[in-house]
C-alpha positions as CSV (number, residue, x, y, z in Angstrom):
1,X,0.0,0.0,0.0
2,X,1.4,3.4,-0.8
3,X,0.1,7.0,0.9
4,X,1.0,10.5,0.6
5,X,0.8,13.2,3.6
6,X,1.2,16.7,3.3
7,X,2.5,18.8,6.8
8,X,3.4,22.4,6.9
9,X,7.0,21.6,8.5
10,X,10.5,21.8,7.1
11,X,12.2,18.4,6.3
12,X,14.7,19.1,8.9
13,X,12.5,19.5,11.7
14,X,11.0,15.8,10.9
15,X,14.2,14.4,10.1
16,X,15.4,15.6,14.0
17,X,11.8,14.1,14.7
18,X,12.6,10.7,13.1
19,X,16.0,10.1,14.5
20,X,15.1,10.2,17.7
21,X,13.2,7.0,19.2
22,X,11.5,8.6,22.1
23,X,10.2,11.0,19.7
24,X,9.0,9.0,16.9
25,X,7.1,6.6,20.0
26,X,4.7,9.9,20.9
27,X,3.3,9.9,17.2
28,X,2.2,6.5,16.9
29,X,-1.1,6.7,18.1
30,X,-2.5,4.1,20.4
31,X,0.7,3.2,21.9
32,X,1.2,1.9,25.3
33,X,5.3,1.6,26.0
34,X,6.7,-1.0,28.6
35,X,7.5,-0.4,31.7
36,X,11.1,-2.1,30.8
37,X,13.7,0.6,29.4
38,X,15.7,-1.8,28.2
39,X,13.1,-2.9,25.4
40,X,13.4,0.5,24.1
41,X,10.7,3.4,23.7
42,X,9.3,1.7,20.7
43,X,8.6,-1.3,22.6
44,X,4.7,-2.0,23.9
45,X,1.2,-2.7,23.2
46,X,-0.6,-1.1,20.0
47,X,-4.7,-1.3,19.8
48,X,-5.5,-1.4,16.4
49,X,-9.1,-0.8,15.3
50,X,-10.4,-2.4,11.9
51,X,-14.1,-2.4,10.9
52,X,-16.0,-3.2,13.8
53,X,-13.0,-5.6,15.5
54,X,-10.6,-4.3,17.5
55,X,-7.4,-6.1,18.3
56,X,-4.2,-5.5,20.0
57,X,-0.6,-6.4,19.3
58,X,2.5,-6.4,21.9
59,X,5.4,-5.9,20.0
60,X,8.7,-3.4,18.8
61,X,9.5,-1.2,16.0
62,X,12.5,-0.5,15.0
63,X,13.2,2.7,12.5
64,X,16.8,3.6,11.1
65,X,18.0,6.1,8.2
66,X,19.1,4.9,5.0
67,X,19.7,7.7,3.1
68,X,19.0,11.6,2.3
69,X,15.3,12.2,3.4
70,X,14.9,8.3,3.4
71,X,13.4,6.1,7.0
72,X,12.5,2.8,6.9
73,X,10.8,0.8,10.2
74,X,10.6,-2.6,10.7
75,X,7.7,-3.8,13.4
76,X,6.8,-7.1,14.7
77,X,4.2,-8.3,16.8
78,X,2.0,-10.5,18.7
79,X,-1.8,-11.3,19.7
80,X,-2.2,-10.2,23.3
81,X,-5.5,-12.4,23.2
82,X,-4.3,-15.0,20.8
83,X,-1.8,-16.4,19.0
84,X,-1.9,-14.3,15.8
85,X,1.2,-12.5,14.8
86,X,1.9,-9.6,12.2
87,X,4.8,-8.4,10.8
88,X,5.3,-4.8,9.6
89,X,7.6,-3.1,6.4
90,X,7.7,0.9,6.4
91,X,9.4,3.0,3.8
92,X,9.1,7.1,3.8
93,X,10.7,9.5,2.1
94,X,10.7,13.2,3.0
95,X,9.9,15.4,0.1
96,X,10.0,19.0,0.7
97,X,7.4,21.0,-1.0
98,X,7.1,24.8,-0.8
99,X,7.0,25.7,3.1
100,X,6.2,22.0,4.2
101,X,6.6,18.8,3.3
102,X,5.1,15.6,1.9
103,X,5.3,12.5,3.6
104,X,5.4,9.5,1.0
105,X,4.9,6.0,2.3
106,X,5.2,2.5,1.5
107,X,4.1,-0.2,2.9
108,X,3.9,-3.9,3.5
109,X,2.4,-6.3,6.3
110,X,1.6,-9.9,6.4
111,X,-0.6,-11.0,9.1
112,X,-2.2,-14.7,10.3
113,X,-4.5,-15.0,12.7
114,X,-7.6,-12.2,13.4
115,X,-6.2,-10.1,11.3
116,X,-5.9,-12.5,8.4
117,X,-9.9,-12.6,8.7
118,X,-10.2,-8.7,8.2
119,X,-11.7,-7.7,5.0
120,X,-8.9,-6.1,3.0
121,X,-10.6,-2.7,2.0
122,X,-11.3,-2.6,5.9
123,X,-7.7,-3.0,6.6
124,X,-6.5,-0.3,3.7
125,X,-8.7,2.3,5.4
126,X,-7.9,1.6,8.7
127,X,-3.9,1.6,7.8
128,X,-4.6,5.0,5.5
129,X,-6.3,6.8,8.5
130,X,-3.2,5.4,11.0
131,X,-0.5,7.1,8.7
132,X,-2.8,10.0,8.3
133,X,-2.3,10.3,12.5
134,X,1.2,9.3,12.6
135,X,1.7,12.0,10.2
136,X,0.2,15.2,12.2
137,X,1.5,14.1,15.1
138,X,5.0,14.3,13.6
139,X,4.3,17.6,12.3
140,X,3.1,18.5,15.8
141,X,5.9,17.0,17.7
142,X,8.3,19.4,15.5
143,X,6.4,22.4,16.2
144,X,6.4,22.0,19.6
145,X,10.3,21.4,19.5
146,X,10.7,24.7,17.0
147,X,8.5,26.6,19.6
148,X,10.3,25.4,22.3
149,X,13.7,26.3,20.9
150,X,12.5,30.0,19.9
151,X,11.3,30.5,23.4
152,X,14.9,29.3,24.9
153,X,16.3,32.0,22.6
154,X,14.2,34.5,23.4
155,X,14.5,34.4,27.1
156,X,18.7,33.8,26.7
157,X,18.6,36.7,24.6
158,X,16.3,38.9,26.6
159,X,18.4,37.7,29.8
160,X,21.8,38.9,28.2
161,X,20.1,42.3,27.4
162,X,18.8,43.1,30.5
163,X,22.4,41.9,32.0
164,X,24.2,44.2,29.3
165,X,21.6,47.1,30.7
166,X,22.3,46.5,34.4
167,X,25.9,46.9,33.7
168,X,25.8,50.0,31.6
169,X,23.9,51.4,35.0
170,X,26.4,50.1,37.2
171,X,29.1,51.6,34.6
172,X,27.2,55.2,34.5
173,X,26.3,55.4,38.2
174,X,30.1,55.2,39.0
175,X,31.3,57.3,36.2
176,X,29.0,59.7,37.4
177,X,30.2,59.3,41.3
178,X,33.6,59.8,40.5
179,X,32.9,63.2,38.3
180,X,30.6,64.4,41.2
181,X,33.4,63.9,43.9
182,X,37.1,64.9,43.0
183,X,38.4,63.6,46.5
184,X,39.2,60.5,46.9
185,X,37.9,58.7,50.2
186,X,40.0,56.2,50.6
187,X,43.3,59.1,50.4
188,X,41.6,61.1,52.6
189,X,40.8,58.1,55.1
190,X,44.7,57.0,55.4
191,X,46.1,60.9,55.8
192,X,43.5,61.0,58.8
193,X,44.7,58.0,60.1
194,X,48.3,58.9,59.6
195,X,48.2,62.0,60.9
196,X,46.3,60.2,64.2
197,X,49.1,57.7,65.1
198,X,51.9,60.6,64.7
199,X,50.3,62.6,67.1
200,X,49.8,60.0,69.9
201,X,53.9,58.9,69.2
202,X,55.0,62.5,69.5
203,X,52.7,63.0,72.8
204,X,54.4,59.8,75.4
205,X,53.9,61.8,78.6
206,X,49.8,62.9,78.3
207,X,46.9,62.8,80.5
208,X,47.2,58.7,80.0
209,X,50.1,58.1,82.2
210,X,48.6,61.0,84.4
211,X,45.6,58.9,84.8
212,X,47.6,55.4,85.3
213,X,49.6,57.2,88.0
214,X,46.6,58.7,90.1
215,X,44.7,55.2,89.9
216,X,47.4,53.0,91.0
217,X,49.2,55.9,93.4
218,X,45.7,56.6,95.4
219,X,45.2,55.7,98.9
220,X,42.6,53.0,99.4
221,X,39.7,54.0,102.1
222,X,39.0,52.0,104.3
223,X,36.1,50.2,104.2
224,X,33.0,51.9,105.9
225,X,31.2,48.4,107.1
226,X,33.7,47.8,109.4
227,X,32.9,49.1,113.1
228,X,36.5,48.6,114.4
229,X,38.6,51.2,112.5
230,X,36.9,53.7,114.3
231,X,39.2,53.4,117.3
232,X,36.0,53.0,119.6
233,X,37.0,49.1,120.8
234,X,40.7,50.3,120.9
235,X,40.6,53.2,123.1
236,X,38.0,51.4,125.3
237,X,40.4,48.1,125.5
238,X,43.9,49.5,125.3
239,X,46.4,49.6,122.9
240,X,46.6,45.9,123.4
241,X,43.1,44.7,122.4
242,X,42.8,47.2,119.6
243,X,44.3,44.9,117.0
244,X,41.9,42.0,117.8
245,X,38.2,43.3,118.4
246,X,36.3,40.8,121.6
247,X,34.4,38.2,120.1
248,X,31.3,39.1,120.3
249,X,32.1,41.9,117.7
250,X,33.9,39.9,115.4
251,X,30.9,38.0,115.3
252,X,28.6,40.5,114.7
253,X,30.9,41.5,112.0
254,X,31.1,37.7,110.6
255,X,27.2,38.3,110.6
256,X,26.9,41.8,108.9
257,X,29.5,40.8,106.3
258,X,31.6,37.9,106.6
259,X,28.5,35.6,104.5
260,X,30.8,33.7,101.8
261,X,28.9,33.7,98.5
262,X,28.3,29.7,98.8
263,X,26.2,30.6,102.2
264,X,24.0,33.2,100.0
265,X,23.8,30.6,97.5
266,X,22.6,28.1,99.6
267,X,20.3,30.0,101.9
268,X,16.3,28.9,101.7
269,X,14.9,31.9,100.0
270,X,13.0,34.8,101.9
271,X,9.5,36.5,100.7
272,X,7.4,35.1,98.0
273,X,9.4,32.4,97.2
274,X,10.0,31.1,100.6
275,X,9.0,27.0,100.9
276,X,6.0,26.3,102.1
277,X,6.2,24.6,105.3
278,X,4.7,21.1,105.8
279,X,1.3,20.5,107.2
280,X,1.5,20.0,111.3
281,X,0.7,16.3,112.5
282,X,0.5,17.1,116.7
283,X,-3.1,17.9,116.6
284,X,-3.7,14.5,114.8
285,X,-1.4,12.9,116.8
286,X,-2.7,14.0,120.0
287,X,-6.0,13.0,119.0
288,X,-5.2,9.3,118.0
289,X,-3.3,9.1,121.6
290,X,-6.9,8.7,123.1
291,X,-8.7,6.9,120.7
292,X,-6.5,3.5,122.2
293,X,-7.9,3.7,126.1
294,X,-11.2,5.1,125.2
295,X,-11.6,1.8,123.3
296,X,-10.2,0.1,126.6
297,X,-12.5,1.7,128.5
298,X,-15.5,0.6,126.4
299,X,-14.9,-2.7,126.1
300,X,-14.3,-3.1,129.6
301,X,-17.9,-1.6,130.3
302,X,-19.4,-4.2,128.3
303,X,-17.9,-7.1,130.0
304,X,-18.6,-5.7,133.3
305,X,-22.8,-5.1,132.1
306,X,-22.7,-8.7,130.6
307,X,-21.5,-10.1,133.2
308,X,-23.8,-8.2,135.7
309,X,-27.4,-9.3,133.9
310,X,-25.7,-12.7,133.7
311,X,-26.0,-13.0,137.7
312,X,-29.2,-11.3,137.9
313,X,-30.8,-14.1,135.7
């Protein structure tokens, strides 16, 4: 059987189309690929309709070059529901015409099974109206890659403009910086930090040695919480006694500030946050201290009234 189809796409776009297997498996309509990658993208199950019988076919196809504007594909395949087989001979030739091209094929199948029961004008239009479909989606599946390409352009070219108009900017903004200011910054920066460190070299003797001196030379007061440097224990004691205060004053002064910081640390805490104090047990305690004779005391009553209305009967 020979059929011609006409596309409005460039031979070069379907020859990219028809090189590339991935590709060429989106325009055969009613194809189902296997899950297996190694069988290849043009590897599945293809529903064919013919007449009023529809059958399906797991198989491959195989296409290859073989020459200028010249494919050829080789299927073969087998009744999912059955044991019919078909094999499959494809020629087509790419002939540009004007701004498109027509798609001339040839081809050649021999089939046993189902198929071979199909009446044959049945199977001529149902193969013409398959190659009319594999041809528009080949035209389609180049447009979409032309489109596809154009819009990568685009946007590459549109980002390099927009790149090359930033820079300008950048390019302008400090052009026009530098006109605007004649002094330079970073000169003016290092003569002011220059002329800084001369000045403290050439002045060794200033108020900063005046300042070390008068902290380090300066008596130290004594220290106003301690109630023995008045003299008032030593002049009452003697001379003798002043150097060690009695006891009870040093303790009062171990109490007012001789507290080491792990005391403070460790103290309960005062106020708010005091502990709360555990419930009191005496009153219940008290109470339970009774309860032991008082049951005595009854018991013994009853043994004594018992035994009295015994002897009265």
């Amino acid at each position: 059987m020979e059929h011609q189809v006409f596309v409005p796409v460039p031979a070069e776009d379907l020859r990219a189309v028809l090189r590339d297997p991935a590709r060429v498996a989106r325009c055969v309509p009613g194809l189902q690929q296997d899950a297996d990658a190694a069988a290849g993208p043009t590897a599945g199950r293809l529903k064919l309709r013919v007449g009023g019988h529809t059958v399906t076919y797991r198989g491959a196809l195989t296409v290859a070059e073989g020459g200028p504007n010249r494919f050829t594909a080789e299927g073969a395949g087998t009744e999912v529901r059955g044991h019919g087989t078909v094999t499959l001979s494809l020629g087509l030739t790419l002939v540009p015409e004007g701004s498109g091209t027509r798609l001339e094929f040839t081809c050649g199948a021999t089939a046993d099974g189902r198929a071979a029961a199909f009446a044959p004008e049945a199977t001529a239009v149902a193969g013409r109206r398959l190659l009319d479909r594999v041809g528009a989606n080949l035209a389609a599946e180049a447009e979409a890659e032309a489109a596809s390409v154009v819009e990568i352009a685009s946007a590459d070219g549109s980002d390099v403009g927009a790149r090359e108009a930033d820079a300008r900017d950048v390019g302008d903004r400090g052009a026009g910086a530098r006109d605007s200011d004649p002094h330079d910054p970073v000169a003016e920066a290092e003569e002011a930090a220059d002329a800084e460190g001369a000045g403290e070299a050439g002045d060794t003797t200033g108020p900063a040695d005046a300042v070390s001196a008068s902290v380090f030379d300066t008596e130290v007061p004594a220290p106003s919480l301690d109630p023995f440097l008045e003299g008032d224990f030593g002049e009452a004691a003697g001379p003798a006694s002043a150097a060690r205060p009695p006891a009870e004053a040093a303790h009062a002064r171990r109490t007012m500030i001789g507290r080491s910081a792990e005391e403070v640390d460790h103290a309960p805490p005062r106020g708010r946050y005091a502990p709360v104090p555990a419930p009191s047990t005496v009153a219940a305690a008290g109470g339970l201290r009774w309860v032991a004779p008082a049951a005595a005391l009854a018991i013994a009553s009853a043994v004594v009234v018992g035994r009295a209305l015994r002897r009265r009967r």
